[in-house]
C-alpha positions as CSV (number, residue, x, y, z in Angstrom):
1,X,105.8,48.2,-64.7
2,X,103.3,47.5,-67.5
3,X,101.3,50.4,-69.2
4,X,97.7,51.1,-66.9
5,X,96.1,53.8,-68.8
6,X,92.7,53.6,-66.7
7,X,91.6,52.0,-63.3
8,X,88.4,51.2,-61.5
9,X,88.7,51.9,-57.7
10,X,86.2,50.9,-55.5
11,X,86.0,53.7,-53.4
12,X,84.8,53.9,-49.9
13,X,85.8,57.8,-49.1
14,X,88.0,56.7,-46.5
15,X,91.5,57.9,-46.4
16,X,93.1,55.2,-47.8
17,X,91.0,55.5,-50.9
18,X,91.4,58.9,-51.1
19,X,94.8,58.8,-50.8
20,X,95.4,55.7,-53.9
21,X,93.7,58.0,-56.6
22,X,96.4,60.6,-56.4
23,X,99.1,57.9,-55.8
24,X,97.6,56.2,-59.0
25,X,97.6,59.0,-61.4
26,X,101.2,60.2,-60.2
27,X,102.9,56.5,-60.7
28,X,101.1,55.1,-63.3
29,X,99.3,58.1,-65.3
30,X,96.4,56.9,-65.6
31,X,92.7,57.6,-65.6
32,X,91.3,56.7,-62.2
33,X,87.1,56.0,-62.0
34,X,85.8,55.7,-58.3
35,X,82.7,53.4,-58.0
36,X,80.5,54.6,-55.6
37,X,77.9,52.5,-53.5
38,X,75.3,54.1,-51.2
39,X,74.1,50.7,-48.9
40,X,71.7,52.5,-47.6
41,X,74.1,54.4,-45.2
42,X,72.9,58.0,-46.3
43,X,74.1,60.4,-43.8
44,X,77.2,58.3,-43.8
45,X,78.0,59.1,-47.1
46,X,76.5,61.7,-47.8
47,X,78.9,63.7,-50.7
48,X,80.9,60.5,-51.3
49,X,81.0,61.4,-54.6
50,X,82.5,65.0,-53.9
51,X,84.8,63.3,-51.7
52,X,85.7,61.2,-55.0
53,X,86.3,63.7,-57.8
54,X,88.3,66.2,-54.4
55,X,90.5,63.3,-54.0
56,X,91.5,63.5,-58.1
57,X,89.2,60.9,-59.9
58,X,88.6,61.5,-63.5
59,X,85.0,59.6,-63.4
60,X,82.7,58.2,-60.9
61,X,80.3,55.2,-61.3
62,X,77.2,56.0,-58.8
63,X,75.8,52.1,-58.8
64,X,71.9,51.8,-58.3
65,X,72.4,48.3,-58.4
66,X,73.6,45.2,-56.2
67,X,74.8,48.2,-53.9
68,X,70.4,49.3,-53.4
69,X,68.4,47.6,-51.6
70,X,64.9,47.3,-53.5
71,X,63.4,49.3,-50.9
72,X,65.9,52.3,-50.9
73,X,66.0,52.2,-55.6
74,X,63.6,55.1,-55.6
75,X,65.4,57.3,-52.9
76,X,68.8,56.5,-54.4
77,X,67.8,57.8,-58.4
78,X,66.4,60.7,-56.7
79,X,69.4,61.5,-54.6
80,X,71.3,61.0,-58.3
81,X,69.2,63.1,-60.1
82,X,69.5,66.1,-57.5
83,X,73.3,65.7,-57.8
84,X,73.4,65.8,-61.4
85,X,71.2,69.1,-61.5
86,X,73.2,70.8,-59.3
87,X,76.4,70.1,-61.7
88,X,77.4,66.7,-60.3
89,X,81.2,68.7,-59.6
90,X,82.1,68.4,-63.1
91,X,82.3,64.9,-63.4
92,X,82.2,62.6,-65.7
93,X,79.3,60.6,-64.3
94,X,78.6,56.8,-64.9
95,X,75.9,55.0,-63.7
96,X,75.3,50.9,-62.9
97,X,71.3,50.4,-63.5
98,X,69.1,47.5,-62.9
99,X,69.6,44.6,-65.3
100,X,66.9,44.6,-68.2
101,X,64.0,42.8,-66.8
102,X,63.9,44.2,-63.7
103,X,60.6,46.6,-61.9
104,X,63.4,49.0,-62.1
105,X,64.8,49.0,-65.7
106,X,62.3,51.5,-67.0
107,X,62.6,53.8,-64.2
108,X,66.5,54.0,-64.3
109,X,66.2,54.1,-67.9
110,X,64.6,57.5,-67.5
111,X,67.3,58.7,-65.5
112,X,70.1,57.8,-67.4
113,X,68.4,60.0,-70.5
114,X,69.4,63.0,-67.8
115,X,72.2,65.4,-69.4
116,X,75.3,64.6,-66.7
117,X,75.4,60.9,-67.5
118,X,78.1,60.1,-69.5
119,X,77.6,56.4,-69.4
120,X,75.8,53.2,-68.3
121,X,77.1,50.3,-66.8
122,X,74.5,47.7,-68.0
123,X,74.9,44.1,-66.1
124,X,73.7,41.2,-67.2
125,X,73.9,42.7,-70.6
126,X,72.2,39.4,-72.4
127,X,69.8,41.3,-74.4
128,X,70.5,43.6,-77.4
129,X,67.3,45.3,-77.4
130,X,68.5,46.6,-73.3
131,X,71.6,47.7,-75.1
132,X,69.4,49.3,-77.9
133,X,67.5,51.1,-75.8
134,X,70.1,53.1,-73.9
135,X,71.9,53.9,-76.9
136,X,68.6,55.6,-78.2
137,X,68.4,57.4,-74.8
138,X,70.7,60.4,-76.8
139,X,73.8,61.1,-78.7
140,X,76.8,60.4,-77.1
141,X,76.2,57.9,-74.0
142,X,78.4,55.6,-73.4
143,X,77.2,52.0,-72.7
144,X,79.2,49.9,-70.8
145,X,77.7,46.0,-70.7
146,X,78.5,43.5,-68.1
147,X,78.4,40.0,-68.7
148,X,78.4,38.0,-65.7
């Protein structure tokens, strides 16, 4: 087997995915990030991100993204920032935001200056001055572009 020091699971807190992290970090030894997508289920999955960092992931990646619906973006940073103030589990927390350009930049822009976040996930990174601007959010974060 070749050398996997980190892997990106998309995790749905079912038990198949909870079962893969601890099978990944046994076989391979390697740093295991669950990407988390609320779809607007809410009380379906409500603590999937608990359920992620219980099951033995290093990191999570909450996406407020392609996984939001525009009506739900507001409810869903909320529902972030609440987890983050109450510890967020120790995580290492990641977080997707809306592409620069989007009504939503600004606001998830805001949140991602929130102590807890230990990176962003930018897509569409096609601009420097988006890039810029998280990176003068604080010390220390992480930014993480997509090109698609």
């Amino acid at each position: 087997m070749s050398a996997v020091s980190k892997c990106v699971l998309a995790y749905s807190g079912g038990l198949d995915t909870s079962i893969i992290v601890a099978w990944l970090r046994e076989n391979y030894g390697c740093e295991v990030i669950c990407f988390t997508a609320d779809l607007g289920q809410e009380e379906e999955l409500a603590g999937l991100e608990e359920k992620a960092l219980a099951s033995g992931a290093d990191a999570v990646i909450v996406d407020l993204e392609d996984a939001v619906a525009a009506a739900d973006k507001d409810r869903a940073r909320e529902s972030l920032r609440q987890w983050l103030r109450s510890g967020a589990g120790g995580a290492q927390v990641m977080v997707r935001i809306n592409a620069a350009g989007t009504p939503w930049f600004t606001h998830d822009l805001a949140l991602a200056a929130v102590d807890g976040i230990a990176a962003v996930v930018l897509p569409k990174a096609e601009d420097l001055d988006a890039i810029a601007a998280i990176t003068a959010l604080r010390d220390g974060l992480r930014v993480l572009p997509l090109i698609e």
